[in-house]
C-alpha positions as CSV (number, residue, x, y, z in Angstrom):
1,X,0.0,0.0,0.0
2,X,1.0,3.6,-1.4
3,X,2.0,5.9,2.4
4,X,-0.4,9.1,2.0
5,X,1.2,12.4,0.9
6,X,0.5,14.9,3.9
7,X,-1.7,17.0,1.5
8,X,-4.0,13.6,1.5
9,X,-3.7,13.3,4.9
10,X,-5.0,16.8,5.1
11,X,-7.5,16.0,2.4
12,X,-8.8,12.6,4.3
13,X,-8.8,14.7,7.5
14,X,-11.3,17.4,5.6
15,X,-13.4,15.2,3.4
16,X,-14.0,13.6,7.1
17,X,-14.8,16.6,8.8
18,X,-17.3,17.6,5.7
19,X,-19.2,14.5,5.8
20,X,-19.9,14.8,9.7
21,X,-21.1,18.2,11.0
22,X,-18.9,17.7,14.4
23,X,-16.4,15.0,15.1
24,X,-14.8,14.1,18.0
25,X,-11.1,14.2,17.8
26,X,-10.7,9.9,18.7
27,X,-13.2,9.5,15.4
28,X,-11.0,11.4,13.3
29,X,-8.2,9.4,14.5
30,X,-10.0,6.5,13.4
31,X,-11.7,7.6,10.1
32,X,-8.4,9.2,9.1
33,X,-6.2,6.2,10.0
34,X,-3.6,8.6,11.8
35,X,-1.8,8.2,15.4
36,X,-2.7,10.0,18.4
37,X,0.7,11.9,18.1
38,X,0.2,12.4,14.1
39,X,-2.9,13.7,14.0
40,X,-2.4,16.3,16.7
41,X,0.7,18.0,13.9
42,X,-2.3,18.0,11.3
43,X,-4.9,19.3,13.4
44,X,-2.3,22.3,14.9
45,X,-1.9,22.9,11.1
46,X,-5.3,23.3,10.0
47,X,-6.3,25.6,12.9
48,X,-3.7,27.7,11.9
49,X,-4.6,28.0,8.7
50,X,-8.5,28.7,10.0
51,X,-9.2,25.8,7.3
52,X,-11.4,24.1,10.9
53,X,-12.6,25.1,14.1
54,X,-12.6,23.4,17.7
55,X,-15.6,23.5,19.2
56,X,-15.8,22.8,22.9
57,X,-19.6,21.9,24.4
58,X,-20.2,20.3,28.2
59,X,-16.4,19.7,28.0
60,X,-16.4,17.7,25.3
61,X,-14.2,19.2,22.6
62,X,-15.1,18.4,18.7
63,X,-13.9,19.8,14.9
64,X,-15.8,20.8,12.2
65,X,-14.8,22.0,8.7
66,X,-14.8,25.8,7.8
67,X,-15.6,27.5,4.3
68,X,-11.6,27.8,3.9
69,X,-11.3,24.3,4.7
70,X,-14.1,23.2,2.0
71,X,-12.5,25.4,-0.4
72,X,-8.9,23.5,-0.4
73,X,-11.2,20.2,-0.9
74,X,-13.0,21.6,-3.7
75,X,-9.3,22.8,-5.5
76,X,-7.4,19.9,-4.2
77,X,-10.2,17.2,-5.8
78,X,-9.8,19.5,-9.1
79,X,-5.8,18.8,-8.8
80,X,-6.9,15.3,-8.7
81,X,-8.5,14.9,-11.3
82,X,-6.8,16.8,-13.8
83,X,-3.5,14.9,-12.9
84,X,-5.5,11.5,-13.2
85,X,-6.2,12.3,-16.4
86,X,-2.8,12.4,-17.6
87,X,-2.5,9.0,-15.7
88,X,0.1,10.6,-12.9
Protein backbone atom coordinates (compact mmCIF):
# COMPACT_ATOMS: atom_id res chain seq x y z
CA UNK A 1 0.00 0.00 0.00
CA UNK A 2 0.98 3.63 -1.36
CA UNK A 3 1.97 5.86 2.36
CA UNK A 4 -0.39 9.12 2.02
CA UNK A 5 1.22 12.41 0.87
CA UNK A 6 0.49 14.89 3.92
CA UNK A 7 -1.69 16.97 1.48
CA UNK A 8 -3.96 13.62 1.50
CA UNK A 9 -3.70 13.30 4.95
CA UNK A 10 -5.00 16.81 5.12
CA UNK A 11 -7.45 16.01 2.36
CA UNK A 12 -8.78 12.62 4.30
CA UNK A 13 -8.78 14.75 7.48
CA UNK A 14 -11.35 17.39 5.55
CA UNK A 15 -13.44 15.16 3.36
CA UNK A 16 -14.04 13.60 7.07
CA UNK A 17 -14.75 16.64 8.79
CA UNK A 18 -17.29 17.58 5.67
CA UNK A 19 -19.20 14.45 5.80
CA UNK A 20 -19.89 14.84 9.65
CA UNK A 21 -21.12 18.16 11.04
CA UNK A 22 -18.86 17.67 14.45
CA UNK A 23 -16.40 15.03 15.11
CA UNK A 24 -14.82 14.11 17.98
CA UNK A 25 -11.13 14.20 17.78
CA UNK A 26 -10.72 9.85 18.72
CA UNK A 27 -13.21 9.50 15.44
CA UNK A 28 -11.05 11.40 13.27
CA UNK A 29 -8.15 9.39 14.52
CA UNK A 30 -9.97 6.46 13.42
CA UNK A 31 -11.66 7.55 10.10
CA UNK A 32 -8.40 9.18 9.06
CA UNK A 33 -6.25 6.20 10.00
CA UNK A 34 -3.58 8.61 11.76
CA UNK A 35 -1.78 8.22 15.35
CA UNK A 36 -2.67 10.00 18.42
CA UNK A 37 0.69 11.94 18.14
CA UNK A 38 0.17 12.41 14.14
CA UNK A 39 -2.95 13.65 14.05
CA UNK A 40 -2.42 16.33 16.71
CA UNK A 41 0.75 17.97 13.85
CA UNK A 42 -2.28 17.99 11.34
CA UNK A 43 -4.87 19.28 13.43
CA UNK A 44 -2.31 22.26 14.88
CA UNK A 45 -1.89 22.93 11.09
CA UNK A 46 -5.32 23.31 10.03
CA UNK A 47 -6.27 25.64 12.94
CA UNK A 48 -3.66 27.68 11.94
CA UNK A 49 -4.63 27.97 8.68
CA UNK A 50 -8.48 28.71 9.99
CA UNK A 51 -9.22 25.77 7.35
CA UNK A 52 -11.44 24.12 10.89
CA UNK A 53 -12.63 25.11 14.12
CA UNK A 54 -12.65 23.40 17.70
CA UNK A 55 -15.58 23.47 19.25
CA UNK A 56 -15.83 22.82 22.85
CA UNK A 57 -19.59 21.86 24.43
CA UNK A 58 -20.18 20.34 28.18
CA UNK A 59 -16.41 19.71 27.99
CA UNK A 60 -16.36 17.72 25.31
CA UNK A 61 -14.24 19.17 22.61
CA UNK A 62 -15.06 18.39 18.72
CA UNK A 63 -13.86 19.85 14.93
CA UNK A 64 -15.81 20.77 12.23
CA UNK A 65 -14.76 22.01 8.68
CA UNK A 66 -14.85 25.77 7.85
CA UNK A 67 -15.62 27.53 4.26
CA UNK A 68 -11.63 27.80 3.94
CA UNK A 69 -11.29 24.32 4.68
CA UNK A 70 -14.08 23.24 2.03
CA UNK A 71 -12.45 25.37 -0.37
CA UNK A 72 -8.88 23.52 -0.38
CA UNK A 73 -11.23 20.16 -0.85
CA UNK A 74 -12.98 21.65 -3.72
CA UNK A 75 -9.33 22.83 -5.53
CA UNK A 76 -7.41 19.88 -4.17
CA UNK A 77 -10.18 17.20 -5.83
CA UNK A 78 -9.80 19.46 -9.08
CA UNK A 79 -5.82 18.79 -8.79
CA UNK A 80 -6.89 15.28 -8.74
CA UNK A 81 -8.54 14.90 -11.27
CA UNK A 82 -6.80 16.77 -13.79
CA UNK A 83 -3.47 14.88 -12.93
CA UNK A 84 -5.48 11.52 -13.23
CA UNK A 85 -6.15 12.32 -16.40
CA UNK A 86 -2.77 12.44 -17.55
CA UNK A 87 -2.51 8.96 -15.70
CA UNK A 88 0.10 10.57 -12.90
Amino acid sequence: MKKRTRLEVIRDMLGILRENKQVKITHLIYKANLSNNSIKIYLKDLLENKMIEEVVEKDRRFFKILSKGNEFLEEFNKIKVFSDSFGL
